[in-house]
DOMARTI-373954 format. One record per residue: residue in three letters; x, y, z of N, C-alpha, C in turn. Coordinates in pm, whole numbers, plus 32768, in hexadecimal, padded with zeros to 4 digits. Layout:
<sites>
@resn->Ala	n_x->X	n_y->Y	n_z->Z	ca_x->X	ca_y->Y	ca_z->Z	c_x->X	c_y->Y	c_z->Z
...
</sites>
This chain:
<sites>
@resn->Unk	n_x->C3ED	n_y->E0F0	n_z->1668	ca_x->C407	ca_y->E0C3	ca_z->16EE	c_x->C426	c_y->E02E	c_z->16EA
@resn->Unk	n_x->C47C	n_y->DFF9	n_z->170F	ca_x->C4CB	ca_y->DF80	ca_z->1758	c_x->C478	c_y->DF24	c_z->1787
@resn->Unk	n_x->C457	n_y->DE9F	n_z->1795	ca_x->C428	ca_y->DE37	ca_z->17FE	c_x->C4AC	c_y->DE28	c_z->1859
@resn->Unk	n_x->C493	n_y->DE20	n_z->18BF	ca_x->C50E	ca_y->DE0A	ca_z->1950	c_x->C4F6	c_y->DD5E	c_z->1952
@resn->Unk	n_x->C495	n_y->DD44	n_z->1907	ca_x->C4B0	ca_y->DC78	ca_z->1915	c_x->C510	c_y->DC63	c_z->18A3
@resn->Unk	n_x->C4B9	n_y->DC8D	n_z->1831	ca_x->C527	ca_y->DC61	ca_z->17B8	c_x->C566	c_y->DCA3	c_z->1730
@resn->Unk	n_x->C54C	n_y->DD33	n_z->1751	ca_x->C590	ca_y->DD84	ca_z->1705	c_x->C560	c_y->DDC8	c_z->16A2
@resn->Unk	n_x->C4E6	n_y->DDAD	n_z->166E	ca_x->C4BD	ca_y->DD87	ca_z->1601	c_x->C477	c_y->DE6A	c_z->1621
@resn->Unk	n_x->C489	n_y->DE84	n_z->156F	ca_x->C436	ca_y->DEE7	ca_z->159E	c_x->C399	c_y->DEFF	c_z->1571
@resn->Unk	n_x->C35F	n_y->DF53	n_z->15CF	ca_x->C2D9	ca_y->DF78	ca_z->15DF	c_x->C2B1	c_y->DFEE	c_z->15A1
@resn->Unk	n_x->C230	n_y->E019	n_z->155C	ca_x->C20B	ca_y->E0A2	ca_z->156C	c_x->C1EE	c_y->E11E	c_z->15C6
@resn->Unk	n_x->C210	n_y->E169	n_z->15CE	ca_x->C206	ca_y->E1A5	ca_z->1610	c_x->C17B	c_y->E1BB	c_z->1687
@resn->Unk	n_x->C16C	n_y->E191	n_z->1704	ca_x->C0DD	ca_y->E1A5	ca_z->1736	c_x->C0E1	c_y->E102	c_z->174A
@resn->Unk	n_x->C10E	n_y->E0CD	n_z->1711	ca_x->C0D2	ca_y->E007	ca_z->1743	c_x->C0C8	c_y->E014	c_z->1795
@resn->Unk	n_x->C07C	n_y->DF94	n_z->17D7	ca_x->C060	ca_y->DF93	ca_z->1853	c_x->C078	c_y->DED7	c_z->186F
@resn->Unk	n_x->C08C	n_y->DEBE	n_z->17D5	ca_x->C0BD	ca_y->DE20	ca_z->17E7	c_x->C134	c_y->DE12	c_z->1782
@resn->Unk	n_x->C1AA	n_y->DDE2	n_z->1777	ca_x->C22C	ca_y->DDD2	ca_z->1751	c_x->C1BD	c_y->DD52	c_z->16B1
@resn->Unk	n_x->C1A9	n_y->DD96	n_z->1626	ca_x->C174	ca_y->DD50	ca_z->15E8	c_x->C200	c_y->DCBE	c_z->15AF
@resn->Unk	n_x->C24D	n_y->DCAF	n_z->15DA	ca_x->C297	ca_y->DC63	ca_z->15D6	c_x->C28F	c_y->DBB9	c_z->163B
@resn->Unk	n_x->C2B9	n_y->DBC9	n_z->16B9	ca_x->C28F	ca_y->DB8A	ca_z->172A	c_x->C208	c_y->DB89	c_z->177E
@resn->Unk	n_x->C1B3	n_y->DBFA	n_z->176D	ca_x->C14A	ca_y->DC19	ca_z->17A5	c_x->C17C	c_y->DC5B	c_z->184D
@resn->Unk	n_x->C1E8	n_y->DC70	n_z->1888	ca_x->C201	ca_y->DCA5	ca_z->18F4	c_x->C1C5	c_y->DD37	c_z->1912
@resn->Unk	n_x->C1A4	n_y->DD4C	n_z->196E	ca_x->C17A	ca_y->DDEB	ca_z->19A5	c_x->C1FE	c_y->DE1F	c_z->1975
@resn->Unk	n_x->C1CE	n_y->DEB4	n_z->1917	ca_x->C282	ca_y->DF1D	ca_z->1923	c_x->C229	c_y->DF88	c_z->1971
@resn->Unk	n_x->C292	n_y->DF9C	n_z->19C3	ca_x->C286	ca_y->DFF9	ca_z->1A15	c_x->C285	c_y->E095	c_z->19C3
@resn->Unk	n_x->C210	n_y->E0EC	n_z->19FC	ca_x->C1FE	ca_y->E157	ca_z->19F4	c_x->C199	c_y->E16D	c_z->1994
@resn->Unk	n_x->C168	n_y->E114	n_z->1940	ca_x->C12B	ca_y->E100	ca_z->18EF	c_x->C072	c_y->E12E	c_z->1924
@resn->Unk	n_x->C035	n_y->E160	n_z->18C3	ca_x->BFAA	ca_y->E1BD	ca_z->18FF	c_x->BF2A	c_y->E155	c_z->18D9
@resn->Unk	n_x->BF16	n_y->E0EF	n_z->1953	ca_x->BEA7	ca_y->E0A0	ca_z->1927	c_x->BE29	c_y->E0F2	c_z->1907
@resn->Unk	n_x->BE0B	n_y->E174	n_z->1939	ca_x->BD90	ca_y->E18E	ca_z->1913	c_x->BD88	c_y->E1F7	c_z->189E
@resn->Unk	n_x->BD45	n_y->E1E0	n_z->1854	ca_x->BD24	ca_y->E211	ca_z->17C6	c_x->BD6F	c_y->E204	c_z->1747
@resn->Unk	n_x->BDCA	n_y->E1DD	n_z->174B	ca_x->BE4A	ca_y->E169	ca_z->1707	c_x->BE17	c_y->E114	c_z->16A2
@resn->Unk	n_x->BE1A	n_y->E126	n_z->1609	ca_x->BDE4	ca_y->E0CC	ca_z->15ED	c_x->BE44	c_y->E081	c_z->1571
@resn->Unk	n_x->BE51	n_y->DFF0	n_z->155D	ca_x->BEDB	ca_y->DFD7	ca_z->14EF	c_x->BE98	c_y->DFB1	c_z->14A9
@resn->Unk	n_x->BECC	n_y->DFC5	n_z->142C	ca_x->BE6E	ca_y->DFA4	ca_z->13B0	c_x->BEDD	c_y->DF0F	c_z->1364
@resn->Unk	n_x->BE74	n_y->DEB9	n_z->1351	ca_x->BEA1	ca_y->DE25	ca_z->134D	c_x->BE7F	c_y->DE0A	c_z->12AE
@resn->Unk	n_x->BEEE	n_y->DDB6	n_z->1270	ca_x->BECC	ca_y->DD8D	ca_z->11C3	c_x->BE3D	c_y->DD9C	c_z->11D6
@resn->Unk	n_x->BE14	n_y->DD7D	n_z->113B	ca_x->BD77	ca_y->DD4E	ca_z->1122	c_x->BD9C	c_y->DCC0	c_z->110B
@resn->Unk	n_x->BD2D	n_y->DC68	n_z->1158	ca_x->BCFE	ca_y->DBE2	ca_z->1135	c_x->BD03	c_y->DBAC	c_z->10B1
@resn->Unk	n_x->BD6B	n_y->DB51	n_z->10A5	ca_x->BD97	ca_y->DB2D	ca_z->1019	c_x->BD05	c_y->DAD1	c_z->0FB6
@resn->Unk	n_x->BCE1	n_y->DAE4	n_z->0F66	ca_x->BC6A	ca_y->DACC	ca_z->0F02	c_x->BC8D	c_y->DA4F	c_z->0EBF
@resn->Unk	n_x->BCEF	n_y->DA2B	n_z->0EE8	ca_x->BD33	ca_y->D9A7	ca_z->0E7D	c_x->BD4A	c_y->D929	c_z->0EF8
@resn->Unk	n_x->BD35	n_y->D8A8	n_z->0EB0	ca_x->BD7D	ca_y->D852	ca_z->0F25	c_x->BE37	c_y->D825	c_z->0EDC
@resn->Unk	n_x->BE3A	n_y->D83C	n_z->0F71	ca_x->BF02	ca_y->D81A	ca_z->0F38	c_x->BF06	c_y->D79C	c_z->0EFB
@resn->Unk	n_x->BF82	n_y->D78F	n_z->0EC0	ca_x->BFAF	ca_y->D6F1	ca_z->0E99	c_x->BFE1	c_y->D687	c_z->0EE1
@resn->Unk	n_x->BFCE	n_y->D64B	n_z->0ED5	ca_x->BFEA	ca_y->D5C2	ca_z->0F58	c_x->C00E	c_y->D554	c_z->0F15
@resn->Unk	n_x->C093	n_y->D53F	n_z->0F26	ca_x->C0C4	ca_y->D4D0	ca_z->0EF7	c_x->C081	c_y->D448	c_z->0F1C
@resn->Unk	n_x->C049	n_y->D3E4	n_z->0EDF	ca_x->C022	ca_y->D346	ca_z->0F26	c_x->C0A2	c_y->D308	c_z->0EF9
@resn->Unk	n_x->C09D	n_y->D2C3	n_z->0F5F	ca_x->C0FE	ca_y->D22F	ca_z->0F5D	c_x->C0A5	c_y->D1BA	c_z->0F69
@resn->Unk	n_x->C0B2	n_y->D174	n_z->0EFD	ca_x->C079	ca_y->D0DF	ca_z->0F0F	c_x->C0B7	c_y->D07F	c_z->0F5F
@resn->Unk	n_x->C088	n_y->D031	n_z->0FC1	ca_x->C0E1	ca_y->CFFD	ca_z->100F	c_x->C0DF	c_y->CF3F	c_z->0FDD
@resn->Unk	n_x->C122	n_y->CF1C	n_z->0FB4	ca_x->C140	ca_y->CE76	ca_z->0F52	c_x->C14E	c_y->CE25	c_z->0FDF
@resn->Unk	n_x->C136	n_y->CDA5	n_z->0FD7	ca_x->C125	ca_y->CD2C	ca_z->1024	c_x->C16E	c_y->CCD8	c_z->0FEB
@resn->Unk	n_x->C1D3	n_y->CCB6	n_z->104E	ca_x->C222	ca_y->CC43	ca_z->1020	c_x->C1FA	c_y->CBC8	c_z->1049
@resn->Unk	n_x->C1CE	n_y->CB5D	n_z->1008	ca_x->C191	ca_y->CAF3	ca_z->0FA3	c_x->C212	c_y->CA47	c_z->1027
@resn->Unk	n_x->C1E2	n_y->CA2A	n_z->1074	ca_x->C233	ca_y->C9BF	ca_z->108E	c_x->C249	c_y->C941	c_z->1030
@resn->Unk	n_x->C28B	n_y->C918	n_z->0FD7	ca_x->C28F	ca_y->C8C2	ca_z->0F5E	c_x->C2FB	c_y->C852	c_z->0F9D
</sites>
Protein backbone atom coordinates (compact mmCIF):
# COMPACT_ATOMS: atom_id res chain seq x y z
CA UNK A 1 0.00 0.00 0.00
CA UNK A 2 1.01 3.61 -1.12
CA UNK A 3 1.50 6.78 1.33
CA UNK A 4 -0.97 9.57 -0.41
CA UNK A 5 1.80 12.21 1.25
CA UNK A 6 4.81 10.72 -0.27
CA UNK A 7 4.64 7.65 -2.10
CA UNK A 8 6.71 5.68 -0.36
CA UNK A 9 5.48 2.01 0.11
CA UNK A 10 4.06 0.40 3.28
CA UNK A 11 3.25 -3.09 4.55
CA UNK A 12 0.43 -4.25 4.27
CA UNK A 13 -2.04 -3.30 7.50
CA UNK A 14 0.21 0.03 8.46
CA UNK A 15 -1.37 2.22 10.13
CA UNK A 16 1.65 4.78 9.86
CA UNK A 17 3.40 5.42 6.27
CA UNK A 18 7.07 4.00 7.89
CA UNK A 19 8.63 6.47 5.52
CA UNK A 20 7.08 10.08 6.45
CA UNK A 21 5.19 8.86 9.46
CA UNK A 22 1.68 10.05 7.80
CA UNK A 23 -1.66 8.14 8.66
CA UNK A 24 -2.30 5.60 5.31
CA UNK A 25 -5.54 5.21 5.12
CA UNK A 26 -7.29 1.93 5.69
CA UNK A 27 -4.69 0.66 7.60
CA UNK A 28 -5.98 -1.65 10.97
CA UNK A 29 -4.74 0.22 14.12
CA UNK A 30 -5.99 -2.44 16.32
CA UNK A 31 -4.02 -5.59 16.71
CA UNK A 32 -1.44 -4.64 13.97
CA UNK A 33 1.75 -5.20 14.94
CA UNK A 34 5.28 -4.10 12.74
CA UNK A 35 8.17 -5.73 13.52
CA UNK A 36 11.18 -3.12 13.69
CA UNK A 37 15.29 -4.02 13.11
CA UNK A 38 16.90 -5.22 16.36
CA UNK A 39 18.81 -2.51 18.30
CA UNK A 40 22.21 -2.30 16.85
CA UNK A 41 24.99 -3.80 19.64
CA UNK A 42 27.79 -1.74 18.12
CA UNK A 43 28.38 2.08 18.30
CA UNK A 44 28.62 3.54 14.65
CA UNK A 45 31.65 5.43 13.39
CA UNK A 46 31.83 9.03 13.65
CA UNK A 47 34.06 10.93 11.91
CA UNK A 48 35.89 13.94 14.35
CA UNK A 49 37.08 16.98 12.85
CA UNK A 50 39.61 18.91 14.73
CA UNK A 51 38.83 22.38 14.49
CA UNK A 52 42.63 24.66 14.13
CA UNK A 53 42.79 28.39 15.32
CA UNK A 54 44.20 30.81 13.33
CA UNK A 55 47.12 32.44 15.27
CA UNK A 56 46.99 36.58 14.61
CA UNK A 57 50.94 37.11 13.86
Amino acid sequence: MRCEECGAGNVRGSTFCQACGAPVPGGDPAGETVALAPESKTTPEVTVVEKTHKRDI
